[in-house]
C-alpha positions, -999 to 999 in steps of 0.1 A, spaced: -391 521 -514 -384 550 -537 -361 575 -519 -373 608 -506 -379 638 -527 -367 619 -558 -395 619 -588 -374 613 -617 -383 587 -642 -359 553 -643 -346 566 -681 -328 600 -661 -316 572 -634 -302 555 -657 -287 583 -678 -265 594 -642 -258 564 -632 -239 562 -664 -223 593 -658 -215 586 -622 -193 557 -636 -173 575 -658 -168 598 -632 -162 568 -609 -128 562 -629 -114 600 -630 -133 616 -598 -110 626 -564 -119 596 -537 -121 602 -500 -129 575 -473 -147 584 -446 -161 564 -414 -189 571 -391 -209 544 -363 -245 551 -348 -267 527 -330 -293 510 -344 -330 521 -344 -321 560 -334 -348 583 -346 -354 602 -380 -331 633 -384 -310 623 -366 -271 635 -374 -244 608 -384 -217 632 -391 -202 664 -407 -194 657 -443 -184 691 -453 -159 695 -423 -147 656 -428 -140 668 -464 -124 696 -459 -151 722 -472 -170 749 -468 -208 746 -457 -219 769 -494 -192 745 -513 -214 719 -516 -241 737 -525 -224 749 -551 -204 719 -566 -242 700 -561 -233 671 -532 -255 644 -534 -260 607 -526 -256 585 -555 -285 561 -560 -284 525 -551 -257 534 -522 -283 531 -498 -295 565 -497 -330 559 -484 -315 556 -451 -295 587 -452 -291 619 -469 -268 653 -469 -281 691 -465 -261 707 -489 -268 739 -461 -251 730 -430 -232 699 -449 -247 676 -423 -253 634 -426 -286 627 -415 -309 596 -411 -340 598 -431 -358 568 -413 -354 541 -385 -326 511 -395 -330 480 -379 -295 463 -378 -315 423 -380 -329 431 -414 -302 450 -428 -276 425 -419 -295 400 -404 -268 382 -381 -234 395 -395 -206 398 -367 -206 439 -381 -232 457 -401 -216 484 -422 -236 504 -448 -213 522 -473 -228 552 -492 -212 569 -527 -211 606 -522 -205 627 -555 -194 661 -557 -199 681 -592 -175 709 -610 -158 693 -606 -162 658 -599 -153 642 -572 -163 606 -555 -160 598 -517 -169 568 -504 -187 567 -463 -191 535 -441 -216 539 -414 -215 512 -388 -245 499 -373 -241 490 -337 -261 464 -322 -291 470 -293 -306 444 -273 -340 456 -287 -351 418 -296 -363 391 -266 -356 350 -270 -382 334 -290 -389 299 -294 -402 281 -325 -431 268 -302 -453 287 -280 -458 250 -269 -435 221 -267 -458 187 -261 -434 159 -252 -445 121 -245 -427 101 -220 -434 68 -207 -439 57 -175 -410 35 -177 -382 56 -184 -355 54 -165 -341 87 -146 -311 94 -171 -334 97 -202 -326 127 -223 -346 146 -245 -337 174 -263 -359 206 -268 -357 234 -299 -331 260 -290 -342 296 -289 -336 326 -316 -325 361 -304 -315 379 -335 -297 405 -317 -259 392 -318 -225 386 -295 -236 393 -260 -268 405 -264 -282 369 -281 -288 337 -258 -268 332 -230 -290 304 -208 -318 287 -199 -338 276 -170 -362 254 -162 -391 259 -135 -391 240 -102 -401 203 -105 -396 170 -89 -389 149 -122 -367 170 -145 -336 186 -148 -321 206 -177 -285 202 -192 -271 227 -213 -249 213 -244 -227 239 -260 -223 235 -298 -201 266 -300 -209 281 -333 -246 271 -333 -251 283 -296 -268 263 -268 -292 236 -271 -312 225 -241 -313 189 -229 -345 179 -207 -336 149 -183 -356 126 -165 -341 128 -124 -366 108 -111 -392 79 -125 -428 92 -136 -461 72 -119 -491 74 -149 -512 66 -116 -505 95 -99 -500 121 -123 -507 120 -161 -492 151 -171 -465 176 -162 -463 214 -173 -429 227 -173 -419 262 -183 -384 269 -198 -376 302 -200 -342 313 -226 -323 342 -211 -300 368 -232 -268 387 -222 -283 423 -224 -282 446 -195 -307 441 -185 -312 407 -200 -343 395 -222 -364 364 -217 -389 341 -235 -403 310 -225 -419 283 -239 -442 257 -222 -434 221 -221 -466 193 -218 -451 165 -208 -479 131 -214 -471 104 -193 -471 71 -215 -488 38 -205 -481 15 -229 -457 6 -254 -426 9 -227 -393 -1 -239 -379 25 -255 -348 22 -286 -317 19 -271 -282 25 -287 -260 -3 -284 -229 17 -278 -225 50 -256 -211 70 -279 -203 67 -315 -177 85 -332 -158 83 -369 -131 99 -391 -141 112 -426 -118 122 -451 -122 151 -462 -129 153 -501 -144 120 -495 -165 106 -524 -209 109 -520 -221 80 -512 -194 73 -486 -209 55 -456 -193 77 -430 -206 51 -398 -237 29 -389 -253 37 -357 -274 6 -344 -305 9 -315 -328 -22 -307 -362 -21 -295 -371 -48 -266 -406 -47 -276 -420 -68 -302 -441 -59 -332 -444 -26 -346 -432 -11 -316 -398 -28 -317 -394 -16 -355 -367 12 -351 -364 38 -379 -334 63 -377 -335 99 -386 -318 132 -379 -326 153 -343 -347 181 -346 -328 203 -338 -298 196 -371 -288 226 -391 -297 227 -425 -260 231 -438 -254 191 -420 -283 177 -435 -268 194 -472 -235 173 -460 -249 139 -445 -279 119 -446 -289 89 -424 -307 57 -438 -336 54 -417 -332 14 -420 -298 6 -419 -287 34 -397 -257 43 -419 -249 78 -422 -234 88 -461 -221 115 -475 -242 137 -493 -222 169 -504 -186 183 -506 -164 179 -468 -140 202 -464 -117 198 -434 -109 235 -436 -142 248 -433 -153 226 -403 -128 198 -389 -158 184 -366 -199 175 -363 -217 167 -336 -249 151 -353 -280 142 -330 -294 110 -341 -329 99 -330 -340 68 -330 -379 63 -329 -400 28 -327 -432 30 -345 -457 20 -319 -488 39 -310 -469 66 -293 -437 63 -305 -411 64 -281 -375 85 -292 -338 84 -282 -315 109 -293 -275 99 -297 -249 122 -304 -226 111 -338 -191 129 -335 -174 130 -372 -138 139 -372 -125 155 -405 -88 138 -414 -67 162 -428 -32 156 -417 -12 134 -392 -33 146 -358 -44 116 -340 -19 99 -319 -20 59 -317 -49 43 -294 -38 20 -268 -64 -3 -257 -60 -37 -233 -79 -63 -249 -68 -91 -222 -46 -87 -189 -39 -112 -161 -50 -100 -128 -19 -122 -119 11 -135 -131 34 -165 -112 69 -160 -102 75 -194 -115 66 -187 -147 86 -197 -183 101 -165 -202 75 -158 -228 42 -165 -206 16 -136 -217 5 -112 -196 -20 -89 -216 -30 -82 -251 -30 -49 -261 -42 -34 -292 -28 -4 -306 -46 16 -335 -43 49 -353 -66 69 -367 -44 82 -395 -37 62 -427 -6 59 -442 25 68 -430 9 87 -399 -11 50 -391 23 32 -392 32 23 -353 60 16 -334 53 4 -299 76 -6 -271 78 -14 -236 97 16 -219 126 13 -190 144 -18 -180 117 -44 -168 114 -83 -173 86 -80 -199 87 -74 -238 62 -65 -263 57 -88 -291 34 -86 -323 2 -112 -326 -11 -129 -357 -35 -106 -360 -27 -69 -370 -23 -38 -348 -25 -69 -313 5 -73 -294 11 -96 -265 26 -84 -231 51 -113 -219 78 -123 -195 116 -120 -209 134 -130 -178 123 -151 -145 103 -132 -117 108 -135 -83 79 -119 -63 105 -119 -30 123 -91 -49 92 -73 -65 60 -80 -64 40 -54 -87 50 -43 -119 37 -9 -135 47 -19 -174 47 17 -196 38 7 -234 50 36 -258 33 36 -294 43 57 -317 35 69 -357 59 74 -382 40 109 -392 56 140 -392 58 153 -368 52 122 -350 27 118 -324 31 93 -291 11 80 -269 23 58 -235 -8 36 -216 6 19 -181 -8 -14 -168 -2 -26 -136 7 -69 -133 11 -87 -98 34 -112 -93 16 -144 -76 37 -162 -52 47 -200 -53 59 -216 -23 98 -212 -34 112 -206 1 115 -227 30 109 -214 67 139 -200 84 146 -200 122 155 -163 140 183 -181 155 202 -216 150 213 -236 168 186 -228 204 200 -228 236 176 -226 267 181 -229 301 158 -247 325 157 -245 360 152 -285 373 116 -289 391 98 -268 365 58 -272 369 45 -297 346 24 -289 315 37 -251 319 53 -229 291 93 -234 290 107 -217 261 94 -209 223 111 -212 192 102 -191 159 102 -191 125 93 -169 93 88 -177 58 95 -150 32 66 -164 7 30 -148 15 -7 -166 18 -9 -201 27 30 -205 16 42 -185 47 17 -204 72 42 -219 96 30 -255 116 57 -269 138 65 -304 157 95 -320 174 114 -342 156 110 -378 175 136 -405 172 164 -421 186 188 -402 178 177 -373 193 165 -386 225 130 -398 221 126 -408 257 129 -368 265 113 -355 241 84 -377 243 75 -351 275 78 -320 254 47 -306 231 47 -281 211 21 -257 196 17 -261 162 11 -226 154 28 -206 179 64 -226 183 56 -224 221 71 -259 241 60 -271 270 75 -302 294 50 -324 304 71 -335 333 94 -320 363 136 -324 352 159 -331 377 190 -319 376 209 -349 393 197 -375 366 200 -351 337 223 -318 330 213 -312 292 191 -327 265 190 -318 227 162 -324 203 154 -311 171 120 -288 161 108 -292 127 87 -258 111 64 -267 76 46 -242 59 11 -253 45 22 -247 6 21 -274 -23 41 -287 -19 55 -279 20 89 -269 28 106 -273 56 137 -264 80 151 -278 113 170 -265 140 183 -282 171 176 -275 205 197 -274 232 184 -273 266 205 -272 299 192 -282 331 201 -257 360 203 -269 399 184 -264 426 188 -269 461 163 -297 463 183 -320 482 194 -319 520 230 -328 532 229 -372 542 255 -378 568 278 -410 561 294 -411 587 288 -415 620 257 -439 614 247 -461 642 232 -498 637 195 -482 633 203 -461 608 206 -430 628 232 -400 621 251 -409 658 281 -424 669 305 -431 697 343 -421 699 365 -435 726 396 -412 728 427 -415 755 429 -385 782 460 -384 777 457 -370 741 476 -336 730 461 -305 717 451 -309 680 443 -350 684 422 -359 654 384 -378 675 370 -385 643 356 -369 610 321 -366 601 313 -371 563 285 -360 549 269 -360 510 245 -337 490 232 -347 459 228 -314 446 259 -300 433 279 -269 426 272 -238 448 242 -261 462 261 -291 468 290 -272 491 283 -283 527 296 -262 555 298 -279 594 291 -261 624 290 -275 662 252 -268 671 257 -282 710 289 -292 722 291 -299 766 324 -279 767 334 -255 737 364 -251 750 375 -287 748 368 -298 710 369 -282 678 354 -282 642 367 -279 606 337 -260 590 347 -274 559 366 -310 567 343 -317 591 376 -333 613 367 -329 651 398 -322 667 405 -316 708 412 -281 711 438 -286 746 445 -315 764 427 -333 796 424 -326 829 415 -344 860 385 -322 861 366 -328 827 341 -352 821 341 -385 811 316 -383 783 305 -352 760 280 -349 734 286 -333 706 255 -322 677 270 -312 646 251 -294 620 258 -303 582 242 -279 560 243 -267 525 249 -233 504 214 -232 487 195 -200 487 174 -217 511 195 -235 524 191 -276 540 207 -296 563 208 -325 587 225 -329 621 250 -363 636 251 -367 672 289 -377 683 296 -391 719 327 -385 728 342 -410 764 376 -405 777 390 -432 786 425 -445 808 448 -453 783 448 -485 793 412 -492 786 413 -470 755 439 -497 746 417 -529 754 388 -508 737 402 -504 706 411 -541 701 373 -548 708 363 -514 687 385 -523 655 363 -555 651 333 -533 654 344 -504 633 355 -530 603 323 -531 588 313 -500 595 344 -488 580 336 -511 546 296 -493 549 310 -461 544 341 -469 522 310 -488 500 290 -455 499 324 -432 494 332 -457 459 293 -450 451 294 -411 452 331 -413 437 317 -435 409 283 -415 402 307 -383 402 332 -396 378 307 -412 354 286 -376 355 320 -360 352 327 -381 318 291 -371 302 302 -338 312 331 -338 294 314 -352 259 286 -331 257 309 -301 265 331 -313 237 303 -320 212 290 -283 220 324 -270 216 327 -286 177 288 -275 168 288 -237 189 302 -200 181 326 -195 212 307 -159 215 278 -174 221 285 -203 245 307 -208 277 330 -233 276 335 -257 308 366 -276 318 357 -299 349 388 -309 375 386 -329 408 406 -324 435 401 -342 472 413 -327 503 395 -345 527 360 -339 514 352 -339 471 367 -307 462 362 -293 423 376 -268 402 358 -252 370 375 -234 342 350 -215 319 352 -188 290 329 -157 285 340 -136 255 376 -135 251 383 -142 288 392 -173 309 376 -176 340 387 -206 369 366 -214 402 385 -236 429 365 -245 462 356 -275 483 330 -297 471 321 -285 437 297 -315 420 307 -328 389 287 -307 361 279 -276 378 274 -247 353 266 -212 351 234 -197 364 222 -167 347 199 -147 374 215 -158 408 210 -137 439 225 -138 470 267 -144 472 267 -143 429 299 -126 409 286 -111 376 311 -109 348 296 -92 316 312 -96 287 330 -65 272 329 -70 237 289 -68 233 271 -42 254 245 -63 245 246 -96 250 236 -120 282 254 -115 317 263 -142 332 273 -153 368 287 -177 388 282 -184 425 312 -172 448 322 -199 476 341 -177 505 370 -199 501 369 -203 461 398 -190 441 391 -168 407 416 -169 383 405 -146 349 432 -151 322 425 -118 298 440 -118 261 439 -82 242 452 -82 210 453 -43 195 473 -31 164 505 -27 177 509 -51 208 498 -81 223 493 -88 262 486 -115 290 478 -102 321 467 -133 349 446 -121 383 439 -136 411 416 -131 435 407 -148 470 368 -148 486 
């Protein structure tokens, strides 16, 4: 358009423009700056020249200030009256600059006699005077009825020529049951949108779908423009292309020769014919300036170079691929291609696990494999040269494999899965670039468990204690064990060892529970046919093959009082517990009628026997030892007393319930002249009576002595095989004093104890739990550990020997006490 009031012919144009630049190299220059929104209306002032410049409003009149042409002046122009820049019609800031980031027009302002040059920017400022458009009123889209929710398919961006904030911001997509829209940000080239099937579409029900996406700028308020979207159900031809890889990616050199193939994408078809045939080509929506740079073989898939990369113009492209069949209604998928631009040392080494064992054994030779790892960079050269290690101190090593850039994970020392059983291995890769870059990838390897360890008893040797008369088939003690391998390698099975040597016949009444270590007798013990048995119990685990421990168990019978008092003597011709005694009246005070002797199986605290006169005709007459049993006149005759006297003597034990059994003695006084005939009738008599109970007397003394042996060996053997903190030690001594009469030493700790009483059985030992009449002496060294006690005859004699040892001295001290 020719400029305003300007009808000069091009000749005189020509002959100032020549002028102007001989002026252009001797003329005064200024540089002035001005900024007005687009589309502001006609007249419209920019700015004060004159003032700007320094001059007076008639000064340019004068010296002739104009506008040079081709400076843009059709846009503005000066009154050389008020010295004013005015607009002479409407600028649109798209078609002047289309999309520049800044839109500057820059007049050439001359000012004659003399001449002078000055140069004005004016800065177009940007409106959001223009709406989102789409290529397409209307998008048509086919999609068959057998896509699968997931399916993407990517839709024409819009164009807002307005710039910055005022051009496309977002889009949305109208209510609907089978779509979604994503939004992918290609920075420079705005957003595109992505349409995505949510949910599968039915041809049946509904052939067609009408969407409406509407593109929304930043303006204030903001600008919209939609476009319609037909969506055509498909009913035929299916299967769709698929990409055989999720994402594909490369690295281009830059400066890299036309012709290079940059990377093959590959997509098969399921469906046969025509509409498996896949062809290959670019997305829709690719810029012209990619498609100058690449180009895709629409066979092969291989995208090649076409023009000049430079890394410092772009170091990335994100190409959409479509791949199309050619049935019918050809069906498309889109793939995003991601080329990388190499142009220095700026990809760290990959580290990829081609193999690992879920599992490695603790058994297991230094050098067994454990994964294969892979470690590539994407650099060449020196940047692609790796050095990859195994960080920290851990029993594995990195080696190389035949084949390049593999390396094999393996064992350098034994493992032991008792001491660790996971191991999180740290592989470190690094280039040799500079600087260099590193990259660290962790894998995690179990250690598998072999049966390496045997079961192991809580404690060793046992020692129970079992009251005699337990209940048959009922639960008497438990033994345990624990194996420090894991699985079927730690599941414990026990039995009892059964031989000879470890008393089969008893143990042939024991069982024990496989699983749970609990024992149970099968029979009642008795305490006066057996004090102690030992066997051993045998625990397997269930690994291949089994290991296996023993430990020996010591069990001690404890007593009960489950046997009465039998009387031996007096006992009549019939058996019965009477007899008679034919005594002088002329016999002193203190004269000895006879002795009753009794005997209790049972023995210790159970077996002591106490006498008492239940019925007696005169008390005052006769006498009994309580603990003798010795019946003894208390004064002499008189003419007055009776001829005969019964006396009923009571023999009865110390149990906690205690049993007993009575003798009858019959007592005649006599003349001591008949007394004297008597006895030479009586002595005949009272021989084999006498040899009856001198029989039983070498019985019990024999039984006892035997038991008292067995004691004695079994103590000794225990002794050699115990801990003396753990086990009493028992010492056994007779002494007779009428009746059996016993003494036990024992040990608890560091002290000595010693019980002396009438009638102690050979064997007796220490009953943890007693009641009634018990001494309780805990040990003082261990807080902890087991009380034990003893039962406390009244006439028994303690005697604790006490050794203390300290840093500086060393002291006996000997107590004794009398009950």
């Amino acid at each position: 358009m020719e400029p305003r009031g300007l009808g000069a012919s091009r000749e005189q144009w020509r002959w100032t423009a020549f002028i102007v630049l001989i002026l252009l190299c001797s003329g005064a220059e200024a540089q002035i700056r001005y900024s007005i929104a687009e589309e502001v209306n006609e007249g419209t002032v920019v700015g004060n020249i004159a003032k700007d410049l320094g001059l007076e409003k008639n000064t340019l009149k004068e010296r002739g200030c104009r506008i040079v042409e081709g400076s843009a002046e059709s846009f503005f122009h000066v009154n050389q009256n008020d010295g004013l820049l005015y607009v002479d019609r409407i600028i649109d800031r798209e078609k002047v600059c289309e999309r520049s980031s800044a839109c500057l027009i820059n007049l050439k302002t001359v000012l004659e006699n003399p001449l002078e040059i000055h140069y004005v920017t004016v800065e177009i400022t940007d409106l959001n005077d223009h709406s989102p458009t789409f290529p397409e009123k209307t998008k048509r889209l086919e999609v068959s009825e057998s896509a699968l929710p997931g399916a993407r398919y990517q839709l024409q961006n819009a164009h807002d020529p307005d710039g910055g904030i005022n051009s496309v911001q977002q889009y949305k997509l109208s209510p609907n049951d089978n779509f979604r829209l994503e939004i992918k940000d290609r920075g420079r080239d705005g957003k595109t949108p992505i349409l995505q099937l949510q949910k599968p579409l039915d041809r049946e029900a509904k052939s067609s779908h009408k969407l409406v996406l509407t593109a929304m700028d930043g303006g204030n308020p903001p600008k919209t423009g939609t476009v319609e979207i037909h969506i055509d159900v498909l009913d035929v031809n299916d299967n769709m292309p698929v990409f055989t890889k999720d994402t594909y990616s490369a690295v281009l050199r830059e400066n890299a020769p036309i012709g290079t193939t940059v990377i093959q994408v590959n997509a098969t078809d399921l469906d046969d014919g025509s509409n498996g045939e896949v062809i290959y080509t670019f997305g829709s929506d690719v810029k012209g300036k990619i498609r100058d740079l690449f180009d895709i073989d629409s066979v092969t898939g291989k995208i090649i170079v076409k023009g000049h990369v430079d890394f410092e113009e772009q170091d990335s492209y994100d190409i959409d691929i479509q791949a199309s069949d050619k049935g019918s209604i050809p069906f498309r998928t889109d793939k995003s291609v991601i080329i990388k631009i190499e142009d220095a040392n700026d990809n760290p080494p990959e580290i990829e696990v081609a193999s690992l064992s879920s599992a490695v054994s603790e058994d297991s030779r230094p050098g067994t494999t454990v994964a294969l790892i892979s470690i590539t960079d994407l650099d060449s050269g020196m940047n692609g040269k790796i050095i990859s290690y195994v960080a920290e101190d851990s029993p594995f090593t990195l080696t190389p494999s035949i084949q390049d850039n593999m390396f094999a994970v393996v064992t350098k020392s034994q493992l032991d899965r008792e001491q660790q059983s996971k191991y999180d291995i740290t592989i470190i890769a690094k280039d040799a670039g500079e600087p260099a870059l590193t990259s660290e990838k962790t894998i995690s390897v179990f250690v598998s468990d072999t049966n390496d360890n045997g079961p192991e008893f809580t404690v060793s040797p046992y020692t129970f204690y079992l009251i005699e008369n337990n209940p048959p088939g009922a639960s008497v003690f438990s033994v345990r064990a624990s194996d420090r391998d894991e699985g079927d390698n730690a599941l414990i099975s026990y039995h009892i060892l059964r031989n000879a040597r470890y008393e089969g016949k008893v143990t042939s009444f024991l069982n024990i529970n496989s699983e749970t270590g609990d024992i149970t007798a099968l029979k009642s013990f008795d305490f006066e046919s057996m004090k102690m048995f030992q066997f051993q119990v045998v625990a397997t685990d269930s690994g291949a093959p089994s290991l296996s421990s023993n430990v020996t168990v010591n069990v001690f019978i404890l007593d009960q009082n489950d046997n009465a008092p039998v009387i031996l003597y007096p006992v009549s011709s019939n058996g019965s517990a009477e007899g008679l005694e034919e005594i002088p009246r002329n016999v002193n005070a203190g004269h000895l009628v006879t002795k009753v002797r009794a005997y209790d199986a049972d023995i210790g605290y159970n077996g002591w026997l106490l006498f008492s006169l239940q019925r007696v005709t005169d008390h005052s007459l006769f006498g009994l030892d309580r603990y003798t049993g010795q019946i003894r006149t208390l004064r002499s005759f008189t003419e007055t007393d009776e001829a005969e006297h019964k006396l009923v003597i009571l023999v009865k034990d110390n149990g906690n319930v205690s049993l007993s059994a009575t003798a009858t003695v019959l007592v005649k006084v006599v003349e001591p002249k008949e007394a004297f005939a008597a006895s030479d009738v009586k002595s005949a008599a009272k021989d084999d009576e006498e040899n009856n109970v001198t029989f039983y007397l070498m019985i019990t003394l024999g039984s006892v002595s035997v038991l008292f042996l067995i004691s004695i060996i079994v103590l000794i053997a225990m002794q050699c095989s115990k801990s003396t903190d753990y086990t009493s030690k028992y010492l056994q001594e007779t002494n007779y004093d009428g009746t059996l009469c016993h003494s036990i030493q024992y040990r608890s700790g560091d002290k000595r104890y010693m019980l002396v009483g009438p009638r102690m059985s050979i064997g007796s030992t220490i009953v943890p739990g007693s009641h009634a009449n018990t001494l309780v002496l805990p040990d003082r060294r261990h807080t902890s550990e087991e009380v034990r006690s003893v039962r406390k005859p009244h006439n028994w004699e303690k005697r604790e020997f006490i050794q203390f040892n300290s840093s500086s001295a060393e002291y006996n001290t000997n107590q004794h006490r009398r009950y």
